[in-house]
C-alpha positions as CSV (number, residue, x, y, z in Angstrom):
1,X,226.8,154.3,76.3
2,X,229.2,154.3,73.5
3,X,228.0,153.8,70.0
4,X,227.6,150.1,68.9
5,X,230.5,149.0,66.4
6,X,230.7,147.9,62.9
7,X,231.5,143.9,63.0
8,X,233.8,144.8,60.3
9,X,235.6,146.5,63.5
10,X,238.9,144.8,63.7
11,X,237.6,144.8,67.8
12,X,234.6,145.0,69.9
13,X,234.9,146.5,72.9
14,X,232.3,148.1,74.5
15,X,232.4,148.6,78.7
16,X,229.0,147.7,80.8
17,X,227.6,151.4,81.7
18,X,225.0,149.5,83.6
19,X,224.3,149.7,87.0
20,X,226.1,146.5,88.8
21,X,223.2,144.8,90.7
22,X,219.7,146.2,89.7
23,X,217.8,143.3,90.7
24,X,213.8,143.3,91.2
25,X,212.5,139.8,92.1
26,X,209.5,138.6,90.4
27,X,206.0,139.5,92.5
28,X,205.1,136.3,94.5
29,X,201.7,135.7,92.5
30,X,203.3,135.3,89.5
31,X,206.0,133.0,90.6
32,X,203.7,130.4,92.8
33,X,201.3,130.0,89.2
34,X,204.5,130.3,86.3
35,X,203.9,127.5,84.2
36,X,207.7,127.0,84.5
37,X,208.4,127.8,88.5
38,X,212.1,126.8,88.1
39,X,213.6,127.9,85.1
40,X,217.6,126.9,86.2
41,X,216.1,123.3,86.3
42,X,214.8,123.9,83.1
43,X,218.0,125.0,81.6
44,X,219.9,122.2,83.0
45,X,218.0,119.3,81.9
46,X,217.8,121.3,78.5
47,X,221.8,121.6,78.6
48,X,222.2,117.8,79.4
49,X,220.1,116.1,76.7
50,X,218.9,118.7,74.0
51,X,217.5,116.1,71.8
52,X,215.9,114.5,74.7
53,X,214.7,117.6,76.0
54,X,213.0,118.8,72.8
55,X,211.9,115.4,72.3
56,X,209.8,115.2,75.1
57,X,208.4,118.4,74.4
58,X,207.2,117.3,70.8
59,X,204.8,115.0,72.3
60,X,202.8,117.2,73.1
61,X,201.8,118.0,69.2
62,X,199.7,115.7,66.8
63,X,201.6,114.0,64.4
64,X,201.1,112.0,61.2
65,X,203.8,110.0,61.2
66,X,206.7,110.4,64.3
67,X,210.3,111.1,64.1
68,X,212.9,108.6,63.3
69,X,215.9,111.3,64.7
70,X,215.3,114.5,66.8
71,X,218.2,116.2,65.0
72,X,220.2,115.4,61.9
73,X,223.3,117.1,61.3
74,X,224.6,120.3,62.7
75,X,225.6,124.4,61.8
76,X,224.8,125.4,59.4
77,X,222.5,122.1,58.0
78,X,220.3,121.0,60.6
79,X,217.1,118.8,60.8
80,X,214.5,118.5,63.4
81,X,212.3,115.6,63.6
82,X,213.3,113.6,60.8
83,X,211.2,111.4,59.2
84,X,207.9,112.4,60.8
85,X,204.8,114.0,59.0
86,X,203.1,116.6,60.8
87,X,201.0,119.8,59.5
88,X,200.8,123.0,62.0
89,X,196.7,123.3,61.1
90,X,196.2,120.3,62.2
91,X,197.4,121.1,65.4
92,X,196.2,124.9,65.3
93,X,193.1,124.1,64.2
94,X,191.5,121.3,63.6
95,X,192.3,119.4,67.6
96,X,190.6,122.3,68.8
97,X,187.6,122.6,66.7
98,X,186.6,118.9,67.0
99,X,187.2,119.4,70.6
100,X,186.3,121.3,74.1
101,X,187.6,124.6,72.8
102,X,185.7,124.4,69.3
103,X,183.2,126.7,70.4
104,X,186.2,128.8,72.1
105,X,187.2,132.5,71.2
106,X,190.4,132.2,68.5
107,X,190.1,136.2,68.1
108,X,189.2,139.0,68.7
109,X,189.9,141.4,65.5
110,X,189.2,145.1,66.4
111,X,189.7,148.0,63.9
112,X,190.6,151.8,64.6
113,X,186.6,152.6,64.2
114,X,185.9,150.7,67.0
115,X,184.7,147.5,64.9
116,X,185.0,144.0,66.1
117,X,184.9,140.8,65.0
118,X,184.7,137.6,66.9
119,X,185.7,134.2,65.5
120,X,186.1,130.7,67.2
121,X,187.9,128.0,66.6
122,X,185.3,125.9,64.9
123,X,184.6,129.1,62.6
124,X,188.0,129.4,61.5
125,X,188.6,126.4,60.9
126,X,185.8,126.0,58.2
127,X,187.0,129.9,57.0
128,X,190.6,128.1,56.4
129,X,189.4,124.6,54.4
130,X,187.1,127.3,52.5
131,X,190.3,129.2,51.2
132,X,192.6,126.3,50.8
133,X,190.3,125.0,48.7
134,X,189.8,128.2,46.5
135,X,193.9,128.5,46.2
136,X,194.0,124.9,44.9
137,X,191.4,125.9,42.6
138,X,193.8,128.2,41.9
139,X,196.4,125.9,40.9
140,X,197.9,126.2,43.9
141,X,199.6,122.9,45.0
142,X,202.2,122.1,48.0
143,X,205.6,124.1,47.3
144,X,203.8,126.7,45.2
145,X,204.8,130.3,46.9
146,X,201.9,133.2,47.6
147,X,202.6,136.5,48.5
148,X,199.9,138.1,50.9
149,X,200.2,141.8,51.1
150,X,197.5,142.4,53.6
151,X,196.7,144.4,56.7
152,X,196.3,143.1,59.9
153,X,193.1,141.4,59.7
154,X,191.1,138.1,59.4
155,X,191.1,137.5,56.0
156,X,194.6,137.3,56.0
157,X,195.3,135.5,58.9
158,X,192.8,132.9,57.3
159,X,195.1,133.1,53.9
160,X,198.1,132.3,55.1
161,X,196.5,129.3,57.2
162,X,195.3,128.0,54.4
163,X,198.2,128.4,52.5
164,X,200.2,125.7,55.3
165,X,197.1,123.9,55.1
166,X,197.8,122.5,51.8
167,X,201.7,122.3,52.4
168,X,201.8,125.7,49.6
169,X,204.4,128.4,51.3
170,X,203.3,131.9,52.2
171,X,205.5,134.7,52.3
172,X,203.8,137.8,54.1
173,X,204.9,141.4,53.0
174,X,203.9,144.1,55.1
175,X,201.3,146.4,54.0
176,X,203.5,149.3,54.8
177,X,206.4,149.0,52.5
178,X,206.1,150.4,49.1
179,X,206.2,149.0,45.6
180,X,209.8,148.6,45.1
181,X,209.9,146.4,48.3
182,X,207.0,144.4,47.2
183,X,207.9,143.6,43.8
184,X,211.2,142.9,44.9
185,X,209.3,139.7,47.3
186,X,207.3,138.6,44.5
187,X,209.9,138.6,42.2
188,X,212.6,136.4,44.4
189,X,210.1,134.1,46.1
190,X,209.0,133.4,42.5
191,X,204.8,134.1,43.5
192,X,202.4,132.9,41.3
193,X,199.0,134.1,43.6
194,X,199.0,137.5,45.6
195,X,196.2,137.9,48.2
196,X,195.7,141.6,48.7
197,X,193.1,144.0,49.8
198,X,192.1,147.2,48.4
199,X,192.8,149.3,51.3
200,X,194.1,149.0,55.0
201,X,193.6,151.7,57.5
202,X,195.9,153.8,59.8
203,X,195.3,156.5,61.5
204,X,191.5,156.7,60.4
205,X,192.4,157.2,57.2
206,X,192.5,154.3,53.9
207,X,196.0,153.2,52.8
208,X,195.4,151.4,48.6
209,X,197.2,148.3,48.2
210,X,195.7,147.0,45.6
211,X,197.6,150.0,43.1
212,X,200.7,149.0,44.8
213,X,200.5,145.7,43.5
214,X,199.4,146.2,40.3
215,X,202.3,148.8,40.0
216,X,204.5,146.0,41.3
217,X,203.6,143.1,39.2
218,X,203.8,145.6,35.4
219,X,205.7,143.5,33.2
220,X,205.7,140.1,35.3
221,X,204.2,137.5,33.8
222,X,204.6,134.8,36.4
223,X,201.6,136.0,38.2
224,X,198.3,134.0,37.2
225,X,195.8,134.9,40.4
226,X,195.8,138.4,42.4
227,X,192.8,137.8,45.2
228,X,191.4,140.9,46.1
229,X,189.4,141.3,49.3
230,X,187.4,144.4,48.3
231,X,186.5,146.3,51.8
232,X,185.6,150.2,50.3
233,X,182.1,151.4,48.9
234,X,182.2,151.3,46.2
235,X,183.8,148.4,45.6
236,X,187.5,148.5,43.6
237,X,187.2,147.3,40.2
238,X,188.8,144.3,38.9
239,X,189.8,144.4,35.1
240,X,192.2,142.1,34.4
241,X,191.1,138.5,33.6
242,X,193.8,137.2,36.9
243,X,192.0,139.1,39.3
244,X,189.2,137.4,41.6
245,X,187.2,138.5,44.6
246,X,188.5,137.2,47.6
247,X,184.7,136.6,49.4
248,X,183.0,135.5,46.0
249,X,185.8,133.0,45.7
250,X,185.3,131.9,49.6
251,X,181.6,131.9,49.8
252,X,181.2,129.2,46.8
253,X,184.0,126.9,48.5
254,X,183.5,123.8,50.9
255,X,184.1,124.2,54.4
256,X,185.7,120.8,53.9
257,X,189.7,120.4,53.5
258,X,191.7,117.7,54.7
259,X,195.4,119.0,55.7
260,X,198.2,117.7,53.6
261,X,200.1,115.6,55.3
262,X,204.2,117.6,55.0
263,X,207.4,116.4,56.0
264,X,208.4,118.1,59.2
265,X,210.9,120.2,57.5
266,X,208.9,121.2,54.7
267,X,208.8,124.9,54.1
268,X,206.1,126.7,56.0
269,X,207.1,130.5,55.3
270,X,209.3,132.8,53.5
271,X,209.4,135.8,55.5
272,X,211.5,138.5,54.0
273,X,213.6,140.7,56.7
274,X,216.3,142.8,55.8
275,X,220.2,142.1,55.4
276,X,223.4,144.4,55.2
277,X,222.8,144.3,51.2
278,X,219.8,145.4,49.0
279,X,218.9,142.2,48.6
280,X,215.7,141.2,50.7
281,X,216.7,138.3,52.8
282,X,213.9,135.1,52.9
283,X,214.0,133.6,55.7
284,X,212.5,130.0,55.5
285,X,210.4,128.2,58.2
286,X,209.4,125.0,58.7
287,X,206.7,123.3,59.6
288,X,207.8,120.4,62.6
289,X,210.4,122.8,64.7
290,X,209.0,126.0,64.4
291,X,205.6,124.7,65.3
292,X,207.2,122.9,68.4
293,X,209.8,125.7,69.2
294,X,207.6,128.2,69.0
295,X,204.6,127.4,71.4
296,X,207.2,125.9,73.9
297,X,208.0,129.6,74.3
298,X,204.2,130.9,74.7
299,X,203.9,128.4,77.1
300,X,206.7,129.0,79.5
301,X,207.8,132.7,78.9
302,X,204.4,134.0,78.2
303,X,203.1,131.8,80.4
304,X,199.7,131.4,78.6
305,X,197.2,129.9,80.6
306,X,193.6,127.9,79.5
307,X,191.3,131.7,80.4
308,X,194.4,134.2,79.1
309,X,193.3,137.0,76.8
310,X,196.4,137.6,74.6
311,X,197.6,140.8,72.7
312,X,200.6,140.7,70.7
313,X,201.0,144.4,69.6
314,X,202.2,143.6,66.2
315,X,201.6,142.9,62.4
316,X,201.4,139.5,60.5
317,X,204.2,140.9,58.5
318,X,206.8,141.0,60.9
319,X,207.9,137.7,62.7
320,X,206.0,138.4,65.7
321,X,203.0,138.7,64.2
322,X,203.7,135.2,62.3
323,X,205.0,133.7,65.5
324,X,202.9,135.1,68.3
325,X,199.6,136.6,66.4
326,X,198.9,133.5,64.3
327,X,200.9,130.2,65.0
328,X,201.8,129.7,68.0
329,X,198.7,130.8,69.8
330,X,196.4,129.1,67.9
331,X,198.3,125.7,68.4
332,X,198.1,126.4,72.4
333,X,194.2,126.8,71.7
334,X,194.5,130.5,73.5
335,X,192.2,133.5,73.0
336,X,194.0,136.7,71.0
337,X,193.0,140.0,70.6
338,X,194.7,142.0,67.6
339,X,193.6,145.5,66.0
340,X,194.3,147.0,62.8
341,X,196.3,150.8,62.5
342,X,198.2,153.1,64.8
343,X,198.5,152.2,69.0
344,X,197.7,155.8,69.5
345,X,194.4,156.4,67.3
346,X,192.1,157.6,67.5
347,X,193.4,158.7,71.2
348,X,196.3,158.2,72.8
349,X,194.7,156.2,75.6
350,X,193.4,153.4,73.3
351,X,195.9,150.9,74.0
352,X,194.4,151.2,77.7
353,X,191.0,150.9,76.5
354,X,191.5,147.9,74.6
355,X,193.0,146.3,77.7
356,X,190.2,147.2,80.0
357,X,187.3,146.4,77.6
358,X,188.4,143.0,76.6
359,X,190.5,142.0,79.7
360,X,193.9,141.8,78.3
361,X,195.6,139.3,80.7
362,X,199.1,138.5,78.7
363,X,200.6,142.1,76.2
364,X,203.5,141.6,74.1
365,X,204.4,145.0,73.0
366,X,207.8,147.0,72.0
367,X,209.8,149.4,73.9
368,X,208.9,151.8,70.9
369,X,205.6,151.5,72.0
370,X,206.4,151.5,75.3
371,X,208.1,154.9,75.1
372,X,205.3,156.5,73.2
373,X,202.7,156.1,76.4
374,X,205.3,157.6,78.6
375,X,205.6,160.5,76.5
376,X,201.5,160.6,76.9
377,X,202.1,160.7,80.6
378,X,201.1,158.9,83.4
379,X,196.7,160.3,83.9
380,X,196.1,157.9,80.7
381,X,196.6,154.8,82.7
382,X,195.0,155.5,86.1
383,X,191.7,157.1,84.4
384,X,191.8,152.9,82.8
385,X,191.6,149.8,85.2
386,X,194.6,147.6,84.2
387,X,194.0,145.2,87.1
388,X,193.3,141.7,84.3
389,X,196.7,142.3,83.1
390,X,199.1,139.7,84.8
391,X,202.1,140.0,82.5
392,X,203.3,142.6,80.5
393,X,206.3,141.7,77.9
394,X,208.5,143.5,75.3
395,X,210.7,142.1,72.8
396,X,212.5,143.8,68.8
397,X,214.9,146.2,70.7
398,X,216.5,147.2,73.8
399,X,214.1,148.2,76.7
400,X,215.7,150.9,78.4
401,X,215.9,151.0,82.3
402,X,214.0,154.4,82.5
403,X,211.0,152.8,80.2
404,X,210.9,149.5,81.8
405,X,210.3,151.4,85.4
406,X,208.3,153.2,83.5
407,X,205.9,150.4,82.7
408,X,206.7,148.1,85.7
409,X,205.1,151.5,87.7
410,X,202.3,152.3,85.4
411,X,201.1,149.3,83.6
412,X,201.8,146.4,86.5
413,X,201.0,148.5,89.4
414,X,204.9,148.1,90.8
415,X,204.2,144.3,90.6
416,X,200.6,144.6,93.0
417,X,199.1,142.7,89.4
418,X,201.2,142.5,86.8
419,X,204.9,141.6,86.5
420,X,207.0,142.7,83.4
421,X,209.6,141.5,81.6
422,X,212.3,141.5,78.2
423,X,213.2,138.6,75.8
424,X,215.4,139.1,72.6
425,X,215.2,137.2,68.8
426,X,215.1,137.7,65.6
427,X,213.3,136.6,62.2
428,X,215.9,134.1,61.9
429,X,215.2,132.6,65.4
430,X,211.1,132.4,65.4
431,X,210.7,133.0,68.9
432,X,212.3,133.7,72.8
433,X,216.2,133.1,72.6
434,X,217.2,135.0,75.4
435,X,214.3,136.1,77.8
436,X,213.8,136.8,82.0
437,X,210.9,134.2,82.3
438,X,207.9,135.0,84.7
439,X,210.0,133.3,87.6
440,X,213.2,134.9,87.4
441,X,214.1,137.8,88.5
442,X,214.7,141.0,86.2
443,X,217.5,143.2,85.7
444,X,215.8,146.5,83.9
445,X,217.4,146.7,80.7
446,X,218.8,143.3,80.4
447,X,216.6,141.0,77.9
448,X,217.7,138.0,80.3
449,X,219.3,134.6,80.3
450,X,219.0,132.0,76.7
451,X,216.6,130.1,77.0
452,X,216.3,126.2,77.3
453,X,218.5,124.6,74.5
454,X,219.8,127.9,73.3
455,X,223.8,128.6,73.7
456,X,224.8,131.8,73.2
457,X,228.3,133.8,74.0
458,X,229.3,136.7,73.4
459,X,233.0,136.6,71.7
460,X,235.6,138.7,70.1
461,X,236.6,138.9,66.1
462,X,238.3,136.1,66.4
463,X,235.3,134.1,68.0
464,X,237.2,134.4,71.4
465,X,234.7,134.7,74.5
466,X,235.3,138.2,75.9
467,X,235.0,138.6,79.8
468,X,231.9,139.5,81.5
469,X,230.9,143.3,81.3
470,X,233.2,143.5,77.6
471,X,230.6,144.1,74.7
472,X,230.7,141.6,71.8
473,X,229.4,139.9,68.8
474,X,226.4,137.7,70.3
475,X,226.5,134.4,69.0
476,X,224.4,131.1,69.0
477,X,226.4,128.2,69.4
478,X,224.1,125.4,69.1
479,X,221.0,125.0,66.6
480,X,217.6,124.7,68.1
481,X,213.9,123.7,66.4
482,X,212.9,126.7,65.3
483,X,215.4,128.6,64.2
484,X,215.6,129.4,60.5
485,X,216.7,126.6,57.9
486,X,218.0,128.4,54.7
487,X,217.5,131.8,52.6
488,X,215.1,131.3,50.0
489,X,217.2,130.8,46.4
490,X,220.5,131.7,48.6
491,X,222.6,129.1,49.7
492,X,225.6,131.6,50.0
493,X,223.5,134.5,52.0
494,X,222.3,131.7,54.5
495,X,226.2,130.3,54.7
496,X,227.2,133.6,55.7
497,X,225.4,134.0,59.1
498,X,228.2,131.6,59.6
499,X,231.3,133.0,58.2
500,X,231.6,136.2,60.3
501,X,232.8,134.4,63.4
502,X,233.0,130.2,62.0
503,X,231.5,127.7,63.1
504,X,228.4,129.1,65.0
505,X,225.3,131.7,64.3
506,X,226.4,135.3,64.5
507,X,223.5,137.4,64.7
508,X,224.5,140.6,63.8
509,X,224.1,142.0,67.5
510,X,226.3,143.2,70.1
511,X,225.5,142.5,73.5
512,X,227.3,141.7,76.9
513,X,227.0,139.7,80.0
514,X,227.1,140.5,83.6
515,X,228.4,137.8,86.3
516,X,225.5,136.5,86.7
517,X,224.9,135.1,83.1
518,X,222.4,138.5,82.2
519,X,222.7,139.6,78.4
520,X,221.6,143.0,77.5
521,X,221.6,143.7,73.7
522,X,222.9,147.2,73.0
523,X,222.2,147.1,69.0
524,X,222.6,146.1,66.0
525,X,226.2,145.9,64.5
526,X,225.9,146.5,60.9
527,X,224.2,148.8,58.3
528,X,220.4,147.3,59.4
529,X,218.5,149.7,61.0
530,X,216.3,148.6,63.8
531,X,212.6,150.6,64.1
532,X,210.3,149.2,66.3
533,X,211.4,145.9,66.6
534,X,211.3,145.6,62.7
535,X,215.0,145.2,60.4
536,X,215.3,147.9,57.6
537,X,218.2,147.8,55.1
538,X,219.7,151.1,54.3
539,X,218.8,150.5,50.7
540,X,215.5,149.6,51.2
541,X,215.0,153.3,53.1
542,X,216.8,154.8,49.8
543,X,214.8,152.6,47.6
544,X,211.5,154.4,49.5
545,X,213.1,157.8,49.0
């Protein structure tokens, strides 16, 4: 494969290296029970009535007040459910813990020393009003931004809920990038509260946070409250008179909070990812689309079902995590399992282990990860009984023919239980765009077809479609619910996801397409550097060195 080019490339041409028909059809088990059996039909009546379509799947959500208009306006400005009043807890939580499922797993948090913590619905639910009301005690109020630098854990699952809870905007940073990175989030989202922990853990061994930000905040004075959740013996000290104990704080609150009532395209998230510049880039999120957008997708390409066990392999500061470890499974009402630190500690095999011990039905992993357990061979899997898994799915780069057989032989039994397949996004995009759903069939290393209400080409520098099997610039061509709404304090940044190819979304990819409407991504076409699934600007590694 030739290397990707620059889209500053007066040309793109790149020539499909792929083989021409590598078709495997979906196992037969999987297509009789997909929650979506035909997905052409899907994409047809999508492609007729978009508005209608999305419409009609936004009844399915609890609602203050519905929508005069199902979209408003067009590239780059566009509005989703206009006029209505909604709040994503409400639907994430609270219809399920007055409900059948209140007494229902919501997670499963395990940590690298084999701890675990079970939560239901009902439980997190009062864990949620308990913390929204210690951030308004706060001062927090609806609009206010709060930077959570956490690991991957309950407490700040439960922060960042309570955060949308009471309409205030959360903007994750993740617990691995250093104090340059985190300062720079704080600084630009304009933070007044930062929810932190002393330490995380990776690789059995504790990471500080808590000196990171107070490195990070020297010198700013628009920080009021740091909330500390304190998890070593002994305990980290807290000295300065804006620093508060995050379960003191929580254990004196009520379990009572009623969520605020938000306009469907109020702010739910800034979630920082990185751009061509040093600059982080926020990416905003609203309430009313993303909510809608994004648990379509669960629904139809992960095909969660009422008894799934879920296990996104990710972090709440990535996308993935905020999409498909928080959000969007919670609002389904499904069961997810998550764990703090590395996928191969404290033994290679663990990822297997956790699948067999908790009967992981539904993994979202990526083809990084996917690589690493090939390298660790093939007796890691068979000494493990895989046999609850019934879909295996991998998204944040390309999956490469030799690890998707890889993973279709090892991890799905060749189909016998399990079926596996690709899909393709971005921060910007907040879930699937281009996938091969549970029905279709796959085409190893192709992510798939886009997705119900998602056009996408691939074109030329002039923004001239190029012929099937040509590489290009992938672009979106029509806005859908959840995709992104504006960076945060940069109307020109956001303006120019537009002004590489006018007119439509160009997102920084180049792909192709073969005859039969497959896209495979082949990379990124800029100076972003793509690790795991996870967008790093070149200054942001030079920053860190």
């Amino acid at each position: 494969m030739q290397p990707a080019p620059r889209a500053d490339d007066e040309s793109v041409e790149i020539e499909s290296v792929l083989p021409e028909d590598d078709r495997i059809q979906p196992p037969a088990h999987t297509r009789a029970h997909a929650n979506l059996p035909d997905p052409e039909a899907e994409f047809a009546r999508a492609a007729a009535d978009p508005q209608g379509f999305w419409a009609k799947v936004a009844q399915d959500f609890d609602w203050f007040r519905p929508w005069d208009t199902v979209l408003t306006g067009d590239y780059p400005h566009h509005r989703w459910f206009d006029g209505a009043q909604v709040n994503i807890t409400v639907n994430a939580l609270d219809r399920h813990a007055t409900g059948p499922r209140a007494n229902k797993v919501a997670y499963i948090a395990l940590g690298e020393d084999g701890s675990e913590r079970v939560v239901t619905y009902r439980q997190l639910l009062r864990l949620v009003n308990r913390f929204a009301n210690v951030l308004r005690s706060r001062g927090v109020s609806t609009g206010d931004r709060v930077v959570i630098y956490m690991p991957l854990s309950l407490e700040g699952i439960v922060a960042m809920l309570a955060c949308a809870r009471i309409g205030a905007i959360h903007s994750v940073v993740y617990a691995g990038l250093g104090v340059g990175a985190l300062r720079d989030r704080i600084v630009d989202a304009e933070a007044r509260v930062i929810v932190t922990a002393d330490v995380g853990y990776r690789r059995g061994a504790p990471t500080p946070l808590k000196p990171m930000v107070d490195d990070a905040i020297a010198g700013l004075d628009q920080v009021r409250h740091i909330i500390v959740w304190r998890r070593e013996s002994p305990r980290c000290e807290l000295t300065d008179e804006r620093e508060h104990d995050f379960y003191e704080l929580l254990n004196n609150a009520s379990p009572d909070c009623r969520a605020e009532p938000l306009d469907a395209e109020h702010p739910l998230y800034v979630l920082y990812t990185s751009g061509t510049t040093g600059r982080p880039k926020g990416v905003v999120h609203v309430h009313g689309g993303y909510m809608v957008g994004t648990t379509y997708h669960l629904r139809t390409f992960w095909d969660i079902k009422e008894d799934d066990v879920f296990w996104c392999m990710s972090d709440i500061g990535w996308v993935v995590g905020h999409s498909y470890i928080v959000y969007a499974p919670l609002v389904l009402g499904a069961t997810t399992v998550f764990r703090e630190g590395s996928p191969d500690f404290p033994h290679p095999a663990i990822a297997y282990e956790v699948i067999e011990k908790y009967g992981v039905s539904v993994l979202f992993t990526a083809p990084t990860a996917v690589r690493m357990l090939m390298k660790f061979g093939s007796d890691a899997p068979a000494r493990y009984d895989l046999r609850s898994l019934r879909l295996v799915t991998c998204a944040g780069e390309p999956l490469n023919p030799e690890a998707w057989r890889w993973a279709y032989r090892e991890l799905c039994g060749y189909g016998e239980h399990a079926w596996l397949i690709d899909n393709w996004w971005q921060t910007e995009l907040g879930g699937p765009t281009i996938a091969t759903l549970p029905a279709m069939a796959a085409k190893p290393g192709a992510a798939g077809k886009p997705l119900a209400g998602v056009v996408a080409d691939i074109v030329d520098r002039a923004g001239n479609p190029v012929a099937d099997g040509v590489g290009g610039l992938l672009v979106l061509r029509q806005p859908f619910p959840h995709m992104y709404r504006a960076v945060y304090n940069d109307p020109e940044r956001y303006a120019r996801d537009w002004s590489v190819v006018p007119g439509v979304y160009t997102s920084g990819d180049v792909a192709l397409r073969d005859a039969d409407g497959y896209i495979t991504v082949l990379g990124r076409a800029d100076d972003v550097i793509n690790v795991a699934g996870h967008r790093i600007g070149t200054a942001e590694v030079e920053s860190a060195l």
